[in-house]
DOSE-560237 format. One line per field, with one value per residue (C-alpha): x, y, z; residue in one letter; residue number from 1. Coordinates in steps of 0.25 Angstrom, whole numbers. Layout:
// DOSE-560237
X <- [X:...]
Y <- [Y:...]
Z <- [Z:...]
code <- [A:...]
pos <- [NUM:...]
This chain:
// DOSE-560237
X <- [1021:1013:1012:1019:1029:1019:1019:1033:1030:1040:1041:1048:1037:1031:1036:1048:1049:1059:1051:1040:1030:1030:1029:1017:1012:998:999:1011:1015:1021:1035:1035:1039:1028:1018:1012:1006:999:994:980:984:990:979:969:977:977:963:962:970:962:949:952:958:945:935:944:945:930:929:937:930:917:921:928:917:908:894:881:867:855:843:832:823:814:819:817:825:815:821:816:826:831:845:844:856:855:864:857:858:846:846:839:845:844:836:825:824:817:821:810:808:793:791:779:779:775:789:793:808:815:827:834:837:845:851:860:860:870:870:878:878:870:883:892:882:877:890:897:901:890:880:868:853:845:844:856:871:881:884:867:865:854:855:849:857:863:877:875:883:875:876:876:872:869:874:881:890:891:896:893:904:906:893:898:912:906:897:903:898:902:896:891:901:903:894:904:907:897:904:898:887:878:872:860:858:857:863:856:864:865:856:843:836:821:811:814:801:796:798:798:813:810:815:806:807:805:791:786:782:781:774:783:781:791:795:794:788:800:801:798:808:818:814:825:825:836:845:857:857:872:866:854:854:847:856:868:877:886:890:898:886:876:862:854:850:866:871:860:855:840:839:824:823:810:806:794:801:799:810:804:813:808:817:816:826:830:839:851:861:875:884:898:901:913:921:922:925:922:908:902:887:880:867:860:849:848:837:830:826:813:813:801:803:793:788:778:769:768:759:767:781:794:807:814:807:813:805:809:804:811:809:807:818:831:842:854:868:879:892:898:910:913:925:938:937:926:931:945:935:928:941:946:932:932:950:945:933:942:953:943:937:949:953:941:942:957:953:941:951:961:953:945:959:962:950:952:966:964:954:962:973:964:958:972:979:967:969:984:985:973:966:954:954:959:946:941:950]
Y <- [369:371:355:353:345:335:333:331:348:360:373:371:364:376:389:397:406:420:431:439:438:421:424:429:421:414:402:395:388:376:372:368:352:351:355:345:353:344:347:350:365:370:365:372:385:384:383:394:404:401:402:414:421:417:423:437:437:435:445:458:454:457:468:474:473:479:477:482:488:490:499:502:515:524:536:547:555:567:564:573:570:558:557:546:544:536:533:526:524:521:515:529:541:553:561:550:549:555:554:557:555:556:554:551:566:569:577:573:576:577:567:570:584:580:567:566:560:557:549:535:523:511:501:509:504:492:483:490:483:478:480:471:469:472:458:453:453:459:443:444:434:435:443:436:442:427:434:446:450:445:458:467:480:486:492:478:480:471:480:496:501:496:504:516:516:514:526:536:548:551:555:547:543:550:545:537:542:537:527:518:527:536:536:528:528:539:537:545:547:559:561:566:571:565:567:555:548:537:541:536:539:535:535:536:539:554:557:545:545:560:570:580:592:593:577:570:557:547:536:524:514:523:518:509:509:499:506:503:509:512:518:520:526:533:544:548:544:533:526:517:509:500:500:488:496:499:493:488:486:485:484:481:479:486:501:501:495:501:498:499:500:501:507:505:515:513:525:518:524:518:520:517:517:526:514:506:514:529:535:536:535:535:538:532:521:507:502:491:488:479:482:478:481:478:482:493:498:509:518:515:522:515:519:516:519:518:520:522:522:526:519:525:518:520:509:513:503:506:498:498:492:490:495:490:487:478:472:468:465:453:447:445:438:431:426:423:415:408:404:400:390:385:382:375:367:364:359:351:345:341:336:327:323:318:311:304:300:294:286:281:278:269:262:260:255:245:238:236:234:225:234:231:216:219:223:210:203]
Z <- [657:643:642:631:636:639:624:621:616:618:616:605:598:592:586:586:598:599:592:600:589:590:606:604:595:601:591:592:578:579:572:557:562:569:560:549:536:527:511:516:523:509:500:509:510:494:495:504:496:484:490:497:482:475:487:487:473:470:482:475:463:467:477:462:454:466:467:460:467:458:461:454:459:453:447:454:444:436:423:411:400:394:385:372:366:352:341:330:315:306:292:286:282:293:286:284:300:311:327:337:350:357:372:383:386:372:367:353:352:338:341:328:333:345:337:328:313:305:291:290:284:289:286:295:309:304:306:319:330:340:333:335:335:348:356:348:348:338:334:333:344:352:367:379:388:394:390:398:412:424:429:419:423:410:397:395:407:417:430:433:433:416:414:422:416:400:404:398:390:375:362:351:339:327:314:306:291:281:273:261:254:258:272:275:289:301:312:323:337:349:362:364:376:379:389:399:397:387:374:359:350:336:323:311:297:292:289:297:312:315:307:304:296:282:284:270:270:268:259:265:259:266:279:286:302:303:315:323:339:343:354:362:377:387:396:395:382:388:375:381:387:378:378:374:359:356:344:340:326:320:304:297:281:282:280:290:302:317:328:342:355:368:379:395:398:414:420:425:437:436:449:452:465:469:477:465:452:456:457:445:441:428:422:413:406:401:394:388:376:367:352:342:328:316:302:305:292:283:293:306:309:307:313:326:341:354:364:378:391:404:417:429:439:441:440:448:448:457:457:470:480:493:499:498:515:513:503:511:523:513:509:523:526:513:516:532:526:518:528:539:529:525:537:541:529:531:546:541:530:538:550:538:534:548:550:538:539:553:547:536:546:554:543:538:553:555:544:543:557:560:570:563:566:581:586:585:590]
code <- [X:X:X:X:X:X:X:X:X:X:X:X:X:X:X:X:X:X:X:X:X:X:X:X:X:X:X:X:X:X:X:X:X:X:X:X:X:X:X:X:X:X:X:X:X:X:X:X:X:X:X:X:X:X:X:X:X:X:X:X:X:X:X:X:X:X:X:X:X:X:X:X:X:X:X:X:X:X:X:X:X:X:X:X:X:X:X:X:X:X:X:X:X:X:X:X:X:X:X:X:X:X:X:X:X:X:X:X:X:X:X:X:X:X:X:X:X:X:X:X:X:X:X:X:X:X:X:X:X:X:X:X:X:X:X:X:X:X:X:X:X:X:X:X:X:X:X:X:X:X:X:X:X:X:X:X:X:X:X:X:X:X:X:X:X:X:X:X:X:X:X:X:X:X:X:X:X:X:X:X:X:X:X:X:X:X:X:X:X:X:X:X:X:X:X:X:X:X:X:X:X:X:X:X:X:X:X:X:X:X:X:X:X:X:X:X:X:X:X:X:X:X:X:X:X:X:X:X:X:X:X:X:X:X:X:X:X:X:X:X:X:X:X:X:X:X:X:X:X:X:X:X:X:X:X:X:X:X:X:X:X:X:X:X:X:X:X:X:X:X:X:X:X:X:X:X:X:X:X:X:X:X:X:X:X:X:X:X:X:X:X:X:X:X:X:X:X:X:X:X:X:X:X:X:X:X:X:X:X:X:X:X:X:X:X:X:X:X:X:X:X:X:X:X:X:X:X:X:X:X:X:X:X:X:X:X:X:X:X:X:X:X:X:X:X:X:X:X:X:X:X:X:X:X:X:X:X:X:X:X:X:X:X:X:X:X:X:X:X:X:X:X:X:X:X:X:X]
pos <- [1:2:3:4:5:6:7:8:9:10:11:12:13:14:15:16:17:18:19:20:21:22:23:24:25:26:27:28:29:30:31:32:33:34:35:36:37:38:39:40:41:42:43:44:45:46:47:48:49:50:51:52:53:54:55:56:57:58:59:60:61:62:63:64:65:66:67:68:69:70:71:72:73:74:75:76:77:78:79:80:81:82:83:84:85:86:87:88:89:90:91:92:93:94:95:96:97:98:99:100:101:102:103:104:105:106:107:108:109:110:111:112:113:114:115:116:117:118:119:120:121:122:123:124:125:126:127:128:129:130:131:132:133:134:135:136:137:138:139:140:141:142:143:144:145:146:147:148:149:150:151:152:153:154:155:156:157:158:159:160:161:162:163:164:165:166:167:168:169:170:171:172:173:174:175:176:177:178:179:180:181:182:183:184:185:186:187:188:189:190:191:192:193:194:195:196:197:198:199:200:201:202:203:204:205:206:207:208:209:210:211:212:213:214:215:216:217:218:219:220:221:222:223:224:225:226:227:228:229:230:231:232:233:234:235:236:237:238:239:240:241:242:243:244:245:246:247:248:249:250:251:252:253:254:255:256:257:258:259:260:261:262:263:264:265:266:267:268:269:270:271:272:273:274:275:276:277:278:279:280:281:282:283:284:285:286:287:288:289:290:291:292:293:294:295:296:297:298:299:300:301:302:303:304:305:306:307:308:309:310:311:312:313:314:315:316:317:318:319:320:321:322:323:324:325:326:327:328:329:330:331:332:333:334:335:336:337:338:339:340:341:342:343:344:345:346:347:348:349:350:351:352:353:354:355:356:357:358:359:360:361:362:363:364:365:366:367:368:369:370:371:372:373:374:375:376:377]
């Protein structure tokens, strides 16, 4: 009736009949005598597997780490003060320094009022850990920025949600205990408020730079403006986060010696997205920075000048991820791309194989056979 007895085939040819779900089963399978597995459908199958493990696990990789979106805006923002947070220790004595701060808008603030100053000893800083000069590494090697993170968002971290999770407020250490000898150095630290334009925050010798009334000129062989910056930021205190100027160490032999840095200060926004690692956003500023320093004379101003400047955009960095959903939906696609091409290149393989191996058994018949030679006769 179905034609199958035309072909020496039965029922019984193909598989087990008795249970209601084989009855209506659409594809029949055939009996395990009659089919032929050969070494190529396990090799591919391996080959499957393993490509379908690397494409997933490359897939929840990236859909782990999420994915970064960076806009830069004007700021609309009216912003009238501006938080500096220092921690510094020069190579004088407290007493023989002076802290100012001068801006565009023509306020002069007495910085030493609202810092700290505390004596210490210059041997106490000099060898800590990480310190290095600016441009250079604590081994003194030269930066060129080849060994930095491709994406590296700033404040040496390489995803946001490092930076957002290092952000985290606190207060500035306690002055270690003088050791070895009286104190030589100051070591100035704390925050100040600043009018949030461009501005001038200097540190001179007493009696030199600002005229002020009951300063007693100060001895010149006394001057030293060799420093170390443990810290210099913009914003909130997050000590946890390192600016370009943090740890780093300047030294001269000479006494009339100005140290010039100039600051581009950006306002940065950090945002976490609430998907990923909980909502949580940060504000605060990076900066870059381009130092000059030289011998100066007798009649100029030595000391230590950071001038500042704050530009007007806005650089805002969110971290995000997609849902779980979507990312289910992109591992089916990536395990069905993955099955359909290895089917196709298992068909093309075998099909080739074929080809091939009724060639050879051609090639092989006519001359054992001599059915090369028969055609001519």
């Amino acid at each position: 009736m179905n034609g199958f007895a035309g072909h020496g085939l039965d029922e019984d040819a193909f598989g087990e009949k008795g249970n209601i779900v084989s009855a209506f089963d659409a594809f029949p399978k055939s009996k395990p005598q009659y089919v032929t597995r050969t070494s190529g459908g396990g090799k591919w199958t391996v080959a499957i597997i393993c490509a379908a493990f690397f494409l997933i696990s490359s897939e929840f990789t990236r859909w782990w780490r999420g994915h970064e979106n960076h806009t830069f805006a004007v700021e609309k923002g009216i912003g009238h003060n501006l938080q500096i947070n220092l921690d510094i220790v020069v190579a004088m004595k407290c007493g023989d320094i002076h802290i100012n701060v001068q801006d565009a808008a023509g306020d002069r603030i007495l910085a030493a009022e609202m810092l700290k100053e505390d004596p210490t000893n210059w041997k106490q800083w000099v060898d800590n850990k990480g310190m290095h000069r600016l441009g250079k590494d604590s081994e003194g090697r030269v930066q060129t920025g080849e060994g930095y993170h491709e994406h590296d968002e700033g404040f040496g971290e390489e995803h946001v949600h490092d930076i957002v999770n290092a952000a985290r407020k606190s207060k500035f250490a306690k002055t270690p205990r003088v050791r070895g000898g009286d104190p030589d150095s100051c070591r100035i630290y704390g925050s100040l408020m600043v009018n949030k334009v461009q501005g001038d925050f200097h540190i001179t010798a007493r009696g030199h730079g600002y005229q002020e009334w009951g300063a007693q000129h100060l001895d010149h062989a006394t001057f030293n403006f060799s420093h170390i910056v443990s810290e210099l930021s913009f914003g909130l205190f997050y000590p946890s986060l390192v600016n370009p100027l943090d740890r780093t160490i300047s030294t001269t032999p000479n006494h009339f010696h100005k140290f010039q840095y100039f600051l581009s200060v950006v306002p940065t926004v950090y945002t976490v997205d609430s998907s990923t690692y909980g909502s949580r956003t940060i504000f605060t500023n990076q900066y870059a920075v381009t130092e000059q320093s030289h011998i100066v004379g007798e009649r100029s101003v030595p000391g230590i000048f950071f001038k500042y400047d704050i530009e007007p955009m806005l650089l805002s960095v969110e971290e995000s991820r997609d849902s779980f959903l979507r990312f289910v939906v992109k591992v089916v696609n990536v395990f069905s791309g993955v099955l359909v091409a290895g089917h196709w290149g298992f068909t093309m393989s075998e099909w080739a194989i074929s080809v091939l191996g009724k060639r050879r058994r051609q090639m092989s018949e006519g001359v054992l056979n001599g059915r090369a030679h028969e055609s001519y006769d």
